[in-house]
C-alpha positions as CSV (number, residue, x, y, z in Angstrom):
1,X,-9.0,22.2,-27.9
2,X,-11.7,20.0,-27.4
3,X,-13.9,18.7,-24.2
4,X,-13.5,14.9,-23.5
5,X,-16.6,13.4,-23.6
6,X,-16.2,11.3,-20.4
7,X,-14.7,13.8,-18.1
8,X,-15.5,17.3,-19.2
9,X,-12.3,18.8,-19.4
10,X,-10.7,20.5,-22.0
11,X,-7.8,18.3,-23.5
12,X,-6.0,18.6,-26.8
13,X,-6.0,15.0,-28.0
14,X,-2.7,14.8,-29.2
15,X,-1.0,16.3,-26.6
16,X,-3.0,14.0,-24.1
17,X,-1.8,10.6,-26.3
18,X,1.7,11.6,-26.2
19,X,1.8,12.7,-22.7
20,X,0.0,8.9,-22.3
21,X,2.5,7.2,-24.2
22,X,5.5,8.9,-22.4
23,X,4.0,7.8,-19.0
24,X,3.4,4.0,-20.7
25,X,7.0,4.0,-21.9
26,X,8.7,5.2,-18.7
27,X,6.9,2.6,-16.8
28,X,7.8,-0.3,-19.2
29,X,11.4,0.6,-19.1
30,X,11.2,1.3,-15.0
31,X,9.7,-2.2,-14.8
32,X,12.6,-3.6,-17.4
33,X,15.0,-2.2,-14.6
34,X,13.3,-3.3,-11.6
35,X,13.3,-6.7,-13.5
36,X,17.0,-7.2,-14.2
37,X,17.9,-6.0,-10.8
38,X,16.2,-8.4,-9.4
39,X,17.7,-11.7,-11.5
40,X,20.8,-9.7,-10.5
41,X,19.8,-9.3,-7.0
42,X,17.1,-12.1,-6.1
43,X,15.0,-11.1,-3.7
44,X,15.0,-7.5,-4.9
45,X,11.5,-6.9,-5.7
């Protein structure tokens, strides 16, 4: 485990970039949702 250079903090790298890309691919697919509701459903958003 390393310290990030910007914050300090003791991260492990790969666990931090796949935590990151969960988060990134939950949000695209939340948005996807949100999106398709609304054509549904205008006025949704």
């Amino acid at each position: 485990m390393a310290h990030h250079s910007s914050t300090r903090v003791p991260v492990d790298d790969s666990y931090a970039a796949l935590v990151g890309k969960a988060v990134y691919v939950f949000a695209y697919y939340e948005w996807t949702i949100i999106y398709v509701i609304d054509y549904l459903q205008s006025g949704f958003v």
